[in-house]
C-alpha positions in Angstrom: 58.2 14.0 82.5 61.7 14.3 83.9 61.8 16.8 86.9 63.9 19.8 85.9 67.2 19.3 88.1 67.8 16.3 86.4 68.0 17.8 83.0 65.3 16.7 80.0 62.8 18.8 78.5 58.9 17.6 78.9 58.2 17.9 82.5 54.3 17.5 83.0 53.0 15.0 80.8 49.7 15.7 82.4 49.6 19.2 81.2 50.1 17.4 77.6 46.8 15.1 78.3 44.5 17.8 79.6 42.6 19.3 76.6 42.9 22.8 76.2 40.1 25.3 76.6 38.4 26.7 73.5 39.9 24.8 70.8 37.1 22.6 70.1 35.3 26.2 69.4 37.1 27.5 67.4 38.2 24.5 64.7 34.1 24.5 64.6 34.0 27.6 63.4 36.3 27.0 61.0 34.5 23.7 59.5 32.0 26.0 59.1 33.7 28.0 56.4 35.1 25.2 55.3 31.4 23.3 54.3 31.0 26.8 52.7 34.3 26.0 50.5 33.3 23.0 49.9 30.1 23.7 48.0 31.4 26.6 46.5 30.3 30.5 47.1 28.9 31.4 43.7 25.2 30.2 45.0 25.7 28.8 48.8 22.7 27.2 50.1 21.8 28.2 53.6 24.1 25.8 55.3 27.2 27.5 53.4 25.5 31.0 54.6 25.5 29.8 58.6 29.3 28.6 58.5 30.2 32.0 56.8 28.5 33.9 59.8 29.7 31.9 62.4 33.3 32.6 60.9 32.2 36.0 61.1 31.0 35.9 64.7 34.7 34.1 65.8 36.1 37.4 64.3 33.5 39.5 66.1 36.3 41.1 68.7 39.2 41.0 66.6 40.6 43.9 64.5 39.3 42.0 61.6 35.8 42.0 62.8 33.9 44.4 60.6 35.8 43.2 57.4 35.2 39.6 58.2 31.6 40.5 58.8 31.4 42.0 55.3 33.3 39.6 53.6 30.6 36.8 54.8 27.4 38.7 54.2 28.4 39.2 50.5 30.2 35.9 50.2 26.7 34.5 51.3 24.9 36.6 49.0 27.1 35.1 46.3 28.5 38.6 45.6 32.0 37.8 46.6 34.9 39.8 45.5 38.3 38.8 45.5 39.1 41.5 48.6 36.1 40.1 50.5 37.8 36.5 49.9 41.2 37.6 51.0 39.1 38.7 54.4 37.5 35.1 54.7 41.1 34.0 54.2 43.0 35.7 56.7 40.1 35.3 59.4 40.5 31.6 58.4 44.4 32.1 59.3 44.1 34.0 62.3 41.6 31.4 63.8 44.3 28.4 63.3 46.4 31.1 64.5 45.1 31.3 67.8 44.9 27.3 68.3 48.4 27.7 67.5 49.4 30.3 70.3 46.8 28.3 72.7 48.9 24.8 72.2 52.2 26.2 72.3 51.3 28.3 75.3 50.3 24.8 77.0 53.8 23.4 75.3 55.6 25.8 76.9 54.2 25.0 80.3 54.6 21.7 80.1 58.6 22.0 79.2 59.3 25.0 81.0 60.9 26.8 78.2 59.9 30.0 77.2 60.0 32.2 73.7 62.3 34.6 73.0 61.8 37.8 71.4 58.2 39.4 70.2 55.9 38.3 67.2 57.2 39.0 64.0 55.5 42.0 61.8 54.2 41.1 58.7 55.9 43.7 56.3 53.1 43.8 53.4 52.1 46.8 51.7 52.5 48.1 48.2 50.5 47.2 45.1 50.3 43.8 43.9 51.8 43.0 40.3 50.2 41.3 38.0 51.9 38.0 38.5 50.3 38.3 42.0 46.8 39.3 40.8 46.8 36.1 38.4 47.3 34.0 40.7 44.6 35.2 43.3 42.3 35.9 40.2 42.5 31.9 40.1 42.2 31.2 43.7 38.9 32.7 43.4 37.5 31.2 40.8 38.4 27.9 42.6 36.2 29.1 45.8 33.8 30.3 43.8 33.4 26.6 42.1 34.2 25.2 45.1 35.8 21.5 45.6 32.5 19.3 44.3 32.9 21.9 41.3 36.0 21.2 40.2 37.6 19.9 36.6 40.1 19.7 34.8 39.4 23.2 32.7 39.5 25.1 35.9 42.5 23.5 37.8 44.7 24.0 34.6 44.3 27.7 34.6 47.0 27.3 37.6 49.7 26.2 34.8 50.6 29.1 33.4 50.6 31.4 36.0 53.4 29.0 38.2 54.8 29.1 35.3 55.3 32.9 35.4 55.8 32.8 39.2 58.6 30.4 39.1 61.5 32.4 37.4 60.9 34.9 40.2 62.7 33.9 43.3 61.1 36.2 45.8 57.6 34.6 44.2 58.5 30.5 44.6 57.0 30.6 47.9 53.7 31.1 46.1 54.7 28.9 43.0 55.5 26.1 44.9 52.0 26.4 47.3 50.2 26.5 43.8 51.7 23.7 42.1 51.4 21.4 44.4 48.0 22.6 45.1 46.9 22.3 41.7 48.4 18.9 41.2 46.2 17.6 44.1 43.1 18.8 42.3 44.5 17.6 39.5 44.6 13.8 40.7 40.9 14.2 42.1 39.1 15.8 39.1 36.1 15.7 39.0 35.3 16.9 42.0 31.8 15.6 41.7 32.6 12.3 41.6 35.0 12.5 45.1 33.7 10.2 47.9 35.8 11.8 50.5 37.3 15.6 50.1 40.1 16.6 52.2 38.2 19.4 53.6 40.9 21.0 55.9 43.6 20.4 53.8 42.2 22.2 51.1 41.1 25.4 53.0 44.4 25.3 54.1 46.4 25.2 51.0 43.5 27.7 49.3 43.7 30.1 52.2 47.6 30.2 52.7 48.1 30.7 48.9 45.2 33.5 48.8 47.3 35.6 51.6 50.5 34.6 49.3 49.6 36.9 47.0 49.0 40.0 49.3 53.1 42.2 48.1 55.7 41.6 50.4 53.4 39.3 52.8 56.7 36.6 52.8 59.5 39.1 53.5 60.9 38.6 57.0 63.6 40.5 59.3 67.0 38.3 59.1 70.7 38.6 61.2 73.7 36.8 61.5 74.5 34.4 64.3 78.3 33.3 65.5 78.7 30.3 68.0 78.2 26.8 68.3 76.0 24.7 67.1 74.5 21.3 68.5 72.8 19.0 66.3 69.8 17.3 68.1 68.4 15.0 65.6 67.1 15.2 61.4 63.6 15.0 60.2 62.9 13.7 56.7 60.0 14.9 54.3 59.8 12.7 51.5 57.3 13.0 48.7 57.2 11.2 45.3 59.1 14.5 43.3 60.7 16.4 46.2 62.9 15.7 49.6 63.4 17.9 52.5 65.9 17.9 55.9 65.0 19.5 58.2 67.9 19.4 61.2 66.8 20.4 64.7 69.8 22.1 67.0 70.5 23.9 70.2 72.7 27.1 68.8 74.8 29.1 72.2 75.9 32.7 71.4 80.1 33.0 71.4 79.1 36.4 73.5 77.2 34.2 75.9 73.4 34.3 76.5 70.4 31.5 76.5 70.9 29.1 74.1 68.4 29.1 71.6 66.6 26.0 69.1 67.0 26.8 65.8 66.4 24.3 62.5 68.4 24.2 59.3 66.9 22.9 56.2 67.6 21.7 52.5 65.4 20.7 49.8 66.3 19.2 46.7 63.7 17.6 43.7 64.0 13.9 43.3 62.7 11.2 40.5 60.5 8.8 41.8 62.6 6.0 41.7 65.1 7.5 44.3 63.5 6.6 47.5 65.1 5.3 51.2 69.1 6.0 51.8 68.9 7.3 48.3 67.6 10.5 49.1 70.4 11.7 51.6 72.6 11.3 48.6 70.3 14.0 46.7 70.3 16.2 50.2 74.0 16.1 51.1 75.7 18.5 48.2 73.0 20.9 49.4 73.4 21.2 53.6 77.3 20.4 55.6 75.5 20.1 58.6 74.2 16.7 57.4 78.0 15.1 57.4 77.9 16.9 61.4 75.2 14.9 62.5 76.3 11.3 61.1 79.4 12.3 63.0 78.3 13.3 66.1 79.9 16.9 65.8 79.0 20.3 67.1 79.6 23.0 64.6 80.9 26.1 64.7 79.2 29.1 63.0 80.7 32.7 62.1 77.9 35.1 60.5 75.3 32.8 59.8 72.8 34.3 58.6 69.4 33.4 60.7 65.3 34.6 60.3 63.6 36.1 63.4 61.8 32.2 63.2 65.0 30.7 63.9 65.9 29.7 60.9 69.2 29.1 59.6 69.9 30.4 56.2 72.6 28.0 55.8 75.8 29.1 54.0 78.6 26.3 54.2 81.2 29.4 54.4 80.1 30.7 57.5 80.5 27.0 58.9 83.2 24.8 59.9 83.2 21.4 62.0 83.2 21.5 65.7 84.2 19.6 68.4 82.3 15.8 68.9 79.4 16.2 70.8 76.6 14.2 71.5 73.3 14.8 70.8 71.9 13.2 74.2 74.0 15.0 76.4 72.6 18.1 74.3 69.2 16.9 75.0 70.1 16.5 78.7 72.4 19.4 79.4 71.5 22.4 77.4 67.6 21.8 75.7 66.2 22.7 79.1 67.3 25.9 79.2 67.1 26.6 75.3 64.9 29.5 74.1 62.4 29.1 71.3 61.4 31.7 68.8 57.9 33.0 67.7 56.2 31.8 64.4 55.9 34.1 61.6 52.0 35.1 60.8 51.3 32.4 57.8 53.3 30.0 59.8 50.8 30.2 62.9 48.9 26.4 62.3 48.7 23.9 64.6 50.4 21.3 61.9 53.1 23.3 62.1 54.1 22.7 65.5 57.4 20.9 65.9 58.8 21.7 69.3 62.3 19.7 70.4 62.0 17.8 73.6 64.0 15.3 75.4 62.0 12.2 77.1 63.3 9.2 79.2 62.1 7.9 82.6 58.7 6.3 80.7 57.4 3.1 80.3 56.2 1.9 76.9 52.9 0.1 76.2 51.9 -1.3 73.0 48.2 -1.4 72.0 47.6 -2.7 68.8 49.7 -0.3 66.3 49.3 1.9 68.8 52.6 2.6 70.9 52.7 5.2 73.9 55.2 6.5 76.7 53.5 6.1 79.7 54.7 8.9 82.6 53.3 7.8 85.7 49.9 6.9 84.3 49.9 9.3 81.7 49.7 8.4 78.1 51.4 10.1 75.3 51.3 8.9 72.1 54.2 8.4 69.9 54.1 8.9 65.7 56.4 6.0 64.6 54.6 6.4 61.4 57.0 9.5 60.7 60.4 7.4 61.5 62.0 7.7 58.0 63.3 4.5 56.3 65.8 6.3 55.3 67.9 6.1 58.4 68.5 2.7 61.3 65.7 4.1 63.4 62.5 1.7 63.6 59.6 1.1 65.3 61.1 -1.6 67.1 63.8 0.4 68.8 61.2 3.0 69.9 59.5 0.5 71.6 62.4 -0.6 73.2 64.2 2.3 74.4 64.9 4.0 77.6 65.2 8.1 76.6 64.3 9.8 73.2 65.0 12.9 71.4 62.0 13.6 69.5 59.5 16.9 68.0 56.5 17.6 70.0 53.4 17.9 67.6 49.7 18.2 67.7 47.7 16.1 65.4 44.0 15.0 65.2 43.1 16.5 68.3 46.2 15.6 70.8 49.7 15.8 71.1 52.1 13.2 69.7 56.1 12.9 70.0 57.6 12.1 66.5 61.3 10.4 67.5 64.4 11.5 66.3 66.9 9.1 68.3 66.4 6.9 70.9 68.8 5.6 73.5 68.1 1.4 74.0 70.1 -1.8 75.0 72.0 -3.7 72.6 73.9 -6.2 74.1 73.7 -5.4 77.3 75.1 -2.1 76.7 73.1 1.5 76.4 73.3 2.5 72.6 71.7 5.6 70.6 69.9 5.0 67.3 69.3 7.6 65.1 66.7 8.7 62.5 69.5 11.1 60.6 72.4 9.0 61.3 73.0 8.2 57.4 72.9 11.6 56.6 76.0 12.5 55.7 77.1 9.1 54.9 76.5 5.3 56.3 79.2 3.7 58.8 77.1 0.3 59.5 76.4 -3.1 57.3 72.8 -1.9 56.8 73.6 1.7 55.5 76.1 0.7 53.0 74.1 -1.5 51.3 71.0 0.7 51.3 73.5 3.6 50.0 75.0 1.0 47.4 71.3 -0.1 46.0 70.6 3.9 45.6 73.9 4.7 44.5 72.9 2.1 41.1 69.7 3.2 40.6 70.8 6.7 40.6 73.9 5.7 37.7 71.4 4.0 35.8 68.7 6.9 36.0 71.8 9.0 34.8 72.4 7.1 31.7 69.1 7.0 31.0 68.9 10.7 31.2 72.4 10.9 29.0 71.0 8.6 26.5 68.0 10.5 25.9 69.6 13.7 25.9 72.4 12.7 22.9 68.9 11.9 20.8 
């Protein structure tokens, strides 16, 4: 999209158009399964039984094959065990797996970057603990019922053991998959009734937490990192309890090398009530680097420690604020070059794809709802349904601007840029706009009196919560 002497990070748009080979294939194959889910494997009917064995046959030449093939003949004969469902499991993850590899493959083409470093091992091994062995013990009895057989007898079983799960830290990962899980099925009891299951979403969540509870699956190799750091833009997850940041930067080694794109994130619970600029306010206490982005400053890190994903494991004592630097000339200057780094195993899903890119040069068109930056004929389309409200970006301003910072994803079959900033005209001048810039506090009219409206509803949710607590 922007030819690579001039800077910018997505340079054949076409290559982001073209469909990619097999794909179609192999999310079939997992439907398959899926159906099998669905209906439940205590007595599948001979529908269930095909999608098992054409799961099985996707597995054929993989190192899995012969377990996979196992697993489906005595998951079909209704004489599933919970080690032949942690086979259907992990063949359902390595499937998504390879989608994954196949689109960032084609990513990677397309913006010229390359990833750094091998795939990371999966450490594993061991006996699982009890803790571990309730939790899969109910992850089975969930596919055995399957998601028309759901109620509420069965989906509480999940209380107490996240209740166990939580006071171990090293088991949240799994506690938090559950819970959430469980309080979907929860809100769609009975299953029977449902007019529309969410089919993929459910494998998903069932499969993910199934491999969860394999010991030591989540452990991951971590170092430290010392250099700067240049924030690109802030992605907001909101949800009615919880709130997550995720910040996407370019880091450059102090001993020189590559750059490489690395994220930093915070989470923090929230009431329901807290919603818009409010949330920052939640966020802040929790991440630095969030007063470093409103600011439009680098940072600069001294043992910080970092997962072979590229994650920072932030720690505000191994960071201090940099010099000013802008996020655009980031985009323009240094993305091209940056490095990425491989996914971990369970973290291999095409959802999960969120790759930094840098786009200007395009024309916008407007079709409906629809909005798409047009590079010389070639459509991609943009999610301004993920633009926070928490922040002076809108869908306006996308439509209006000349260059964007945004995440390159893959959703419902083709790939969409989600925007972080934009650069548009205001006045007859060129000016950036921001998803993150009220992050670590709000400058303009507009933030202020968003931060001022949350700031009282968060004092009165406080008294509340005193009030009840002298009683």
């Amino acid at each position: 999209m922007v030819p690579a002497d001039q800077g910018g990070g997505v340079m054949r748009a076409d290559l982001l158009v073209d469909p990619v080979d097999g794909i179609d294939e192999v999310l079939a194959a997992v439907a398959g399964a899926d159906q099998a889910l669905t209906a439940g494997l205590l007595r599948p009917q001979p529908a269930q039984a095909a999608g098992l064995v054409a799961l099985a046959d996707a597995m054929a030449a993989s190192p899995l094959g012969a377990r996979v093939a196992e697993a489906a003949e005595k998951a079909a004969a209704g004489a599933a065990g919970e080690e032949h469902l942690l086979s259907l499991a992990a063949a359902r993850i390595a499937l998504f797996g390879s989608v994954h590899d196949a689109l960032v493959e084609r990513i990677e083409q397309a913006t010229g970057r390359v990833q750094a470093g091998a795939s990371i091992p999966v450490a594993g091994g061991g006996q699982a603990e009890n803790l571990l062995l309730a939790a899969r013990s109910w992850l089975a009895d969930l596919a055995r019922a399957g998601w028309q057989g759901i109620d509420h007898d069965l989906v509480s079983g999940a209380a107490p053991v996240v209740s166990a799960l939580l006071p171990e830290p090293r088991l949240r990962r799994l506690a938090a998959v559950l819970d959430g899980f469980a309080a979907e099925l929860a809100a769609s009891c009975p299953g029977s009734a449902l007019e529309r299951i969410p089919v993929r979403r459910w494998g998903d969540l069932w499969s993910r937490a199934l491999l969860l509870t394999l010991p030591g699956v989540t452990e991951a190799p971590t170092s430290t990192v010392t250099g700067r750091l240049l924030p690109l833009g802030v992605d907001l997850h909101e949800h009615a309890t919880a709130a997550q940041a995720q910040v996407y930067a370019v880091f450059e080694p102090a001993g020189g090398g590559a750059p490489r794109l690395v994220r930093a994130s915070v989470s923090a619970p929230k009431p329901d009530t807290i919603i818009g600029a409010g949330i920052w306010q939640l966020l802040r206490p929790h991440l630095s680097l969030l007063a470093a982005v409103s600011e439009g400053r680098s940072m600069d890190l001294t043992g910080m420690p970092i997962t072979a994903e590229g994650d920072l494991l932030w720690q505000a004592e191994h960071a201090k604020p940099g010099a000013p630097a802008d996020p655009f000339v980031t985009a323009r200057v240094v993305l091209p070059a940056a490095t990425t780094s491989p996914a971990a195993p369970l973290d291999r899903h095409p959802a999960r794809i969120a790759v930094p890119v840098f786009l200007e040069g395009y024309l916008t068109e407007q079709t409906g709802e629809t909005l798409t930056f047009s590079f010389a004929g070639q459509p991609v389309a943009v999610d301004t349904d993920r633009v926070p409200a928490a922040g002076p970006l809108t869908p306006e301003a996308v439509a209006a601007s000349s260059a964007c910072i945004g995440l390159l994803r893959w959703d419902s079959g083709t790939f969409r840029v989600q925007p972080l900033a934009v650069e548009t005209t205001a006045r007859k001048k060129t000016v950036a706009v921001h998803a993150g810039a009220w992050a670590g506090g709000a400058s303009d009219k507009a933030g202020v009196k968003a931060e001022k409206a949350a700031t009282d509803a968060a004092t009165v949710l406080r008294e509340r919560a005193g009030r009840l607590l002298r009683k």
